[in-house]
Structures are given as C-alpha cells and as structure tokens.
C-alpha positions as CSV (number, residue, x, y, z in Angstrom):
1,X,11.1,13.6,-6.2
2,X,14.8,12.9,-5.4
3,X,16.3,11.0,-2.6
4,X,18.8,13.1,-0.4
5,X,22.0,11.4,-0.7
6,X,24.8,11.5,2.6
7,X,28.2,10.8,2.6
8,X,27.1,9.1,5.8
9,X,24.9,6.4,3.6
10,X,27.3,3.3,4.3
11,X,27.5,4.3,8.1
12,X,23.8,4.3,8.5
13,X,23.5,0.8,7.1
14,X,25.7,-0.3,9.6
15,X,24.0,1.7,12.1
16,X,20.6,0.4,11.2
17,X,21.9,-3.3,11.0
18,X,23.3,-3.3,14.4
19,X,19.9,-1.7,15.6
20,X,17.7,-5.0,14.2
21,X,19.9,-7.6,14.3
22,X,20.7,-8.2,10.7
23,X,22.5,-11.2,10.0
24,X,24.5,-11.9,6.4
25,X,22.6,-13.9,3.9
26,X,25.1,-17.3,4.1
27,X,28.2,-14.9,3.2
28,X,27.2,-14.3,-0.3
29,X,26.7,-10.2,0.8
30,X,27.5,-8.2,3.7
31,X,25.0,-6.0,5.3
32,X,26.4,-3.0,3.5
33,X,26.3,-4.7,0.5
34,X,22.5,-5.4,1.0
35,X,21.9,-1.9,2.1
36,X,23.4,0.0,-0.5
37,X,21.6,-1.8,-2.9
38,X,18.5,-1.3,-0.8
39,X,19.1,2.2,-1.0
40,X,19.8,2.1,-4.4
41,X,16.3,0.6,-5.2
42,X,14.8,3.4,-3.2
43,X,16.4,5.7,-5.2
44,X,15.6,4.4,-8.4
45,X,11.8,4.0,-7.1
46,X,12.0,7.7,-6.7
47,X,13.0,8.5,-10.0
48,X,11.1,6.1,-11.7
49,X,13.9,3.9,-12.9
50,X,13.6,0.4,-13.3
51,X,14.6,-1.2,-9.5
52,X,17.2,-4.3,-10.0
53,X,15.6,-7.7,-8.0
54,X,15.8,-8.3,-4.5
55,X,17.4,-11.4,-4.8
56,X,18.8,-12.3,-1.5
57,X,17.6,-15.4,0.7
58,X,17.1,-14.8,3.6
59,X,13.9,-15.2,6.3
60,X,10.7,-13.2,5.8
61,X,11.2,-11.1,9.3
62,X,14.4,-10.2,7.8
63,X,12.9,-9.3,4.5
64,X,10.7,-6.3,6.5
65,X,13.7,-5.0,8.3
66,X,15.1,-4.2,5.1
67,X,11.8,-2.7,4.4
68,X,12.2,-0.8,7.1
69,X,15.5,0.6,5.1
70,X,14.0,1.2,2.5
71,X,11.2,3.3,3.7
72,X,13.5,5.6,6.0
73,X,15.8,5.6,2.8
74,X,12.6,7.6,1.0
75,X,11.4,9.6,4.2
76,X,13.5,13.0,3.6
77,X,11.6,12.9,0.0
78,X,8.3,11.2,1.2
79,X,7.6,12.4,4.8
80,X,6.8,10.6,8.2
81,X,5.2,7.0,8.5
82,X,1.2,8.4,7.9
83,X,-0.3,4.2,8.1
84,X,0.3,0.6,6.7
85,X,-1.2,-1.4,4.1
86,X,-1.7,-5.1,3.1
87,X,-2.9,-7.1,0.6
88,X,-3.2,-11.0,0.1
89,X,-6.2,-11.7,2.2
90,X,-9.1,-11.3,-0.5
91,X,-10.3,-14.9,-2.6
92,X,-9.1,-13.4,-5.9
93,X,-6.4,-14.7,-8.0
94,X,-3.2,-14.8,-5.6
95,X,0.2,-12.8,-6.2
96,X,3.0,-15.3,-6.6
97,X,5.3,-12.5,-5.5
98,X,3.5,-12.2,-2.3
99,X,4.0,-14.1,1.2
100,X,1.0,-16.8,1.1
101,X,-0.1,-15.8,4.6
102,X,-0.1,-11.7,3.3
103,X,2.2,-9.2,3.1
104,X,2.3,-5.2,4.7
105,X,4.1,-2.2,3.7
106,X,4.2,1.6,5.1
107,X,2.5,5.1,3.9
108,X,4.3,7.8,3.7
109,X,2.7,11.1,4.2
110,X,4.0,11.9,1.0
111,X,2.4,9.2,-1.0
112,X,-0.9,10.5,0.5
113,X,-3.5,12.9,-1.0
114,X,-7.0,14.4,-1.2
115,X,-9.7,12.9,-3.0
116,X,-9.7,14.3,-6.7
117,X,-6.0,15.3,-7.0
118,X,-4.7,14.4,-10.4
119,X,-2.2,12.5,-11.4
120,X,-0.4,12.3,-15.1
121,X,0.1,9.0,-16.6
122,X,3.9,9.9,-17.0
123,X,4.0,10.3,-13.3
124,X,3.7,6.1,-12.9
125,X,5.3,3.6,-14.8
126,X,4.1,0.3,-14.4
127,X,1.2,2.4,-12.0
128,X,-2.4,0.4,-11.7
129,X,-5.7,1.7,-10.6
130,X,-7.0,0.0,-7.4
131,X,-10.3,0.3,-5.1
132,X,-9.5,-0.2,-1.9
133,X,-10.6,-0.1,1.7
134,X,-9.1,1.7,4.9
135,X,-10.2,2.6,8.2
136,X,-8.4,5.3,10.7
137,X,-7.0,4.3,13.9
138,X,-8.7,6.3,16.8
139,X,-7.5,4.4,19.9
140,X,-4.6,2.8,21.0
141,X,-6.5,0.0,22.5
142,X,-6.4,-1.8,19.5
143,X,-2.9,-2.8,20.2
144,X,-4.5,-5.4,23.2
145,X,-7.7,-6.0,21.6
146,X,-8.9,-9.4,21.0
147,X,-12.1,-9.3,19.8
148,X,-13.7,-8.0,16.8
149,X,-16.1,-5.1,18.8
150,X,-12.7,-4.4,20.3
151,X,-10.7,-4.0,17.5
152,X,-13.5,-2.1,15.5
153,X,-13.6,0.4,19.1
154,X,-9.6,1.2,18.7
155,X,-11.0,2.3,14.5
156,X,-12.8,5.6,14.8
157,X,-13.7,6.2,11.1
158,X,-13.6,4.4,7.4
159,X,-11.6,6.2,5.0
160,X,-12.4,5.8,1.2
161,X,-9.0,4.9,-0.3
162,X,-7.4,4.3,-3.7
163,X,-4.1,4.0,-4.7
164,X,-2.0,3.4,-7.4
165,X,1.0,1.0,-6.7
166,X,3.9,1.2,-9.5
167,X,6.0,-2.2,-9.5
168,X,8.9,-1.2,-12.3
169,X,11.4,-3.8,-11.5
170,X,13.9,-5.2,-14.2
171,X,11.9,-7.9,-16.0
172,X,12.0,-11.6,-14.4
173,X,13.7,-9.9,-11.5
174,X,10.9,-9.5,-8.8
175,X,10.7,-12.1,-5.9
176,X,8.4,-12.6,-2.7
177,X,11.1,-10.9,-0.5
178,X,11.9,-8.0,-3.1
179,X,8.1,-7.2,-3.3
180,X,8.3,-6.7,0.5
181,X,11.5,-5.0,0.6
182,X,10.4,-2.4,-1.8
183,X,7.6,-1.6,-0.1
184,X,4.6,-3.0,-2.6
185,X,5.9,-0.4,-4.7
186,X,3.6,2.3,-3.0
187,X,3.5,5.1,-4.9
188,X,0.3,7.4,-4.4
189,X,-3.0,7.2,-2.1
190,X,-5.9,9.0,-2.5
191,X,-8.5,9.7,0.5
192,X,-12.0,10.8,0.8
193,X,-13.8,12.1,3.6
194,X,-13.8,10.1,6.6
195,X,-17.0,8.0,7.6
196,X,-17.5,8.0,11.2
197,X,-18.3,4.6,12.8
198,X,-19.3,2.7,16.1
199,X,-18.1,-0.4,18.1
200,X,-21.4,-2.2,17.9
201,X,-22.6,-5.3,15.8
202,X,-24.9,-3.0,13.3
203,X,-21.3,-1.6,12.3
204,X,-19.9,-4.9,12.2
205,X,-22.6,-6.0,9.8
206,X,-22.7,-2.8,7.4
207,X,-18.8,-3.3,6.9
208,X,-18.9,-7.1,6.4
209,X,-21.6,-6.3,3.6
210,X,-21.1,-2.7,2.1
211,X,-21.3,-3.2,-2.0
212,X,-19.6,-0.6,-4.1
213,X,-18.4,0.0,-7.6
214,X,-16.2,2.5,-10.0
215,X,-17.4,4.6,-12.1
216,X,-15.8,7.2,-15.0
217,X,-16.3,11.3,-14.8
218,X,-19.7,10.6,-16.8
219,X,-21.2,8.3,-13.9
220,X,-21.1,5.4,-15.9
221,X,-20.1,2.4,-14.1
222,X,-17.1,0.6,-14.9
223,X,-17.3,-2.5,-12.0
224,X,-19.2,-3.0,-8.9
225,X,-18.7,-6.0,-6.1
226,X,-19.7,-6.2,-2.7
227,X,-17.3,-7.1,1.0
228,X,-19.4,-9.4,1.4
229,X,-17.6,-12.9,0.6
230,X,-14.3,-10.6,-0.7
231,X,-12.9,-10.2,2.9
232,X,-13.5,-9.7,6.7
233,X,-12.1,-5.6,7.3
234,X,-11.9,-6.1,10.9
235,X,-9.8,-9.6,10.8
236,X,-7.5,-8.3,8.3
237,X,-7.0,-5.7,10.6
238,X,-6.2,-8.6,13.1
239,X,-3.9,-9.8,10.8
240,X,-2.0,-6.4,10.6
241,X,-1.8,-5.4,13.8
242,X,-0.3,-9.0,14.3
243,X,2.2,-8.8,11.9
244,X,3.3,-5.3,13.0
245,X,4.0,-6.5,16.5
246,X,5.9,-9.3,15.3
247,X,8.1,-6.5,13.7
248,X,8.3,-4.7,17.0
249,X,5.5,-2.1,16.1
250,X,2.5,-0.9,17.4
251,X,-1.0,1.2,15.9
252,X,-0.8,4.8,16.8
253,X,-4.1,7.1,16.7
254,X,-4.4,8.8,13.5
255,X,-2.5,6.1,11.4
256,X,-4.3,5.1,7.6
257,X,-4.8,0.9,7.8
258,X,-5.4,0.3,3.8
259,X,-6.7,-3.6,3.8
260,X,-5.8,-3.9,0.2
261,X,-7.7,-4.3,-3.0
262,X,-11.7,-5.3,-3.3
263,X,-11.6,-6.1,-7.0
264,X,-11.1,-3.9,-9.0
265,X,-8.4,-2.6,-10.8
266,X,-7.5,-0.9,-14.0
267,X,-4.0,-0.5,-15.7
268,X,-3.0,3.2,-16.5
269,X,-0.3,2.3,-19.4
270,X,-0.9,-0.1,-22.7
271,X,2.6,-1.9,-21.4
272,X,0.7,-3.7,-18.8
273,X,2.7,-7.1,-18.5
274,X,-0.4,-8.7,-18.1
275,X,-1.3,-7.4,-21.3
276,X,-4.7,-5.7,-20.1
277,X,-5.6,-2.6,-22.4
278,X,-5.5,0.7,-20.7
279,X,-7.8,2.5,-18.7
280,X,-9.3,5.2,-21.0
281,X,-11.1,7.6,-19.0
282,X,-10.0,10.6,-17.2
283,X,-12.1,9.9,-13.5
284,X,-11.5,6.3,-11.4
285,X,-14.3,6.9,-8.4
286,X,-14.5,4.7,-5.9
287,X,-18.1,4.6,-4.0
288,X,-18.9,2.7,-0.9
289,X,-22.9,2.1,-0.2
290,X,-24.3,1.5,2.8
291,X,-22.1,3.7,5.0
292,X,-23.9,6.9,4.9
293,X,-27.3,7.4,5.1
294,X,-27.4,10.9,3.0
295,X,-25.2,9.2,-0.4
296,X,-22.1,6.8,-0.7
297,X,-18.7,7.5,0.9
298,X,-16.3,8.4,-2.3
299,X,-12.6,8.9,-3.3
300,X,-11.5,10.3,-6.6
301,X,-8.4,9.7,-8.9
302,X,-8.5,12.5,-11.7
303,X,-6.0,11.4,-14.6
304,X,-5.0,14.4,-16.4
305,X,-3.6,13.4,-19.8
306,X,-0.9,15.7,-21.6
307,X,2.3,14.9,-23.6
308,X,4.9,14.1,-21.4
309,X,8.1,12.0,-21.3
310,X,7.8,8.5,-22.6
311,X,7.1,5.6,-20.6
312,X,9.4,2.8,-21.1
C-alpha cells in the first residue's frame, strides 16, 4: 500500500486547518508544520516504517482533528470511513498511552476483511492478535437515544470482530496524543457473519453475559473469558457515540462499532516490547457463545507463514 502523494499536500493542511479550527501549539510549530508531519506518519504507517512521535501539546479535541488528517491522509490507499473503534473501557491493565476516560479511532474500508482471510506475519510489524467485540449500526436513532433499549434498537446486528493493531513508532517516542493521532495504529479487521439481534431486555442480558474463547486450527483452546464483569457493549457504545458528537460526528446505518479488546491477545513477532513469546499457530478464532442458538458466532485470522522480508 502507498499513500498518493499531491503537490497540493501543504495547501490541504491549510485547507483542513481552517475547516476545524486549528490553533498553533504555543508557537513551537505551525499548522503546516504539524500536518506535514502528520502526513508523514501516515505515510510511514503505510509502508511499515517506524512513525516518529507525536510530540506536540496541545488539547485532546485537538489531538482527534489531527486524527481526522491522518485518516483522510490514508483514504486514497485505504477506502471510505467503514466504522469507529475504542478501547480503554475494559478492567484490564490500563494503556498509559491512552486518554484515562478512553480513546476512538476510524475503519477504513480497507483495513476491513472477511473472516479467514490470511495475513503474513511480514505484513505487521509490531501487529498483535486481539478478540474483540462489535455491533452494526442499523438505525440512525441512535444518535438521540438515551437509554440502553434505545441505543441497542439503533444496533441491528453483532459482528464477530478481530483485529490486529500495529503500533511501530520510534522507541520512547509514543504519547497519549500520538496514539490518537495515529489512529490506534489500525491496521487490519477481520469480520464474521453478522448475528442478528433485538431491542428487548433478553438481548440486553445475553450481550452483558456472552462467554467466549480462542482457539488454534486444531480446536484446542488457547483462552476463554466471559462480558460479563469485562465491560457493558451497550454503554461503551454510549460512550462512543458521545465522543463522536463531541467531534462533530454522528452514527450512520451500516457503520462497524468495534468496543475494543475482551482479553485476549497474542503477539505475532518474538520482538514484542513487552517481551511476550510469539503466537505459534497458524488459526486465532474468536467464538462468541450464547448468541446463536444452532453454534457460536466466529471470526477467523488465518496466519500464513512463508519467508518474507525481515521484520525490524
């Protein structure tokens, strides 16, 4: 994947600036100072290079308008806006690079595919293995809804959803608003088949308590958990829609929400800076129980190992 460069790159910075309001971070950079190095960490996302830290202080709302750069900077290679994700909102270990209240990024059609497509290791760099959960927006009401039945009638469907993020940024270099500037380092999403749902309290209660787990390409289970006591769906839907509207947006039908991680992840690479050995097998599946009444609800990454350039 390559970013389309434009002789018009510095005018669009300007252009967007104007369009949100942008003000300069105390004088130490203009605004096309901060967007051409925006767009240079898009680009070096792209091509898996290492991205250089976001460094700049400046307020959090300002921090997703640069986002907002960012993304649009990797739409010719990565397609239209297909959802959003968050994470932060689970009882796990927290991310010190992420907001304390939570944080949201964008998917891109391009980032998004079928269940079982395969990936190769080389394709990811610092790329982890996450369970995740989603749902599917199915009605605009959800943009005025203020209780949970009424935010789980604008969701018309579940979506089993795994993804691997790939955070590659020069070492000590990554900050709270770099991590939301660079979009959680999304780099693919995988999605099953859609589970149908209802607005009714029965749904409310089989979400809020669904269990699931991993397991390899010989069915033999590598972690299970359960939502129950990990994290609401519905209220971190709350909390995105929220946040989204504080950004000027708004839910459309059709749009991917990814909640972010229920617990279970696996590194691809042995340079994990955590230090956590690699994943070995070649299948990460992701089963929900308790959604279906004829088997679990599944998503598939398929890692298909081969020779390939080396990782740094």
């Amino acid at each position: 994947m390559r970013l389309h460069q434009s002789r018009r790159s510095l005018y669009l910075v300007f252009c967007f600036c104007l369009l949100v309001g942008c003000e300069s971070t105390g004088g130490a950079a203009s605004e096309s100072d901060i967007g051409a190095e925006v767009e240079q960490m898009a680009s070096d996302f792209l091509e898996l290079r290492e991205m250089k830290g976001f460094l700049h202080d400046m307020p959090l709302a300002e921090a997703y308008r640069w986002q907002d750069y960012f993304v649009a900077s990797m739409q010719p290679a990565l397609g239209d806006v297909a959802g959003y994700k968050t994470g932060g909102h689970d009882p796990g270990p927290g991310f010190p690079t992420f907001p304390p209240g939570g944080i949201r990024a964008t998917l891109l059609a391009g980032t998004i595919h079928p269940s079982g497509t395969g990936i190769r290791p080389e394709q990811v760099v610092r790329g982890f293995l996450e369970a995740d959960f989603a749902f599917r927006v199915g009605d605009e009401s959800i943009n005025s809804a203020t209780t949970d039945l009424e935010i789980l009638a604008g969701l018309d469907a579940i979506i089993p959803f795994a993804e691997i993020p790939d955070p590659f940024y020069e070492q000590g270099s990554r900050t709270i608003n770099g991590t939301v500037v660079a979009n959680m380092s999304s780099r693919f999403a995988f999605v099953g088949e859609p589970v149908s749902i209802a607005a009714t309290d029965e749904w409310l209660r089989r979400i809020n308590n669904m269990k699931f787990a991993v397991l390899d390409e010989h069915d033999a289970e590598i972690a299970a958990g359960t939502m129950d006591g990990w994290y609401e769906p519905v209220k971190v839907v709350r909390w995105l829609r929220d946040q989204l509207q504080e950004s000027g947006k708004v839910l459309r039908k059709g749009q991917i929400l990814s909640l972010g991680n229920i617990g279970i992840i696996r590194q691809i690479h042995a340079n994990a800076p955590n230090g956590e050995p690699p994943y070995e097998s070649n299948e990460f599946r992701l089963e929900y129980y308790g959604l279906r009444d004829d088997g679990p609800a599944t998503v598939t990454i398929r890692l298909e190992r081969q020779i390939g350039r080396p990782i740094p």
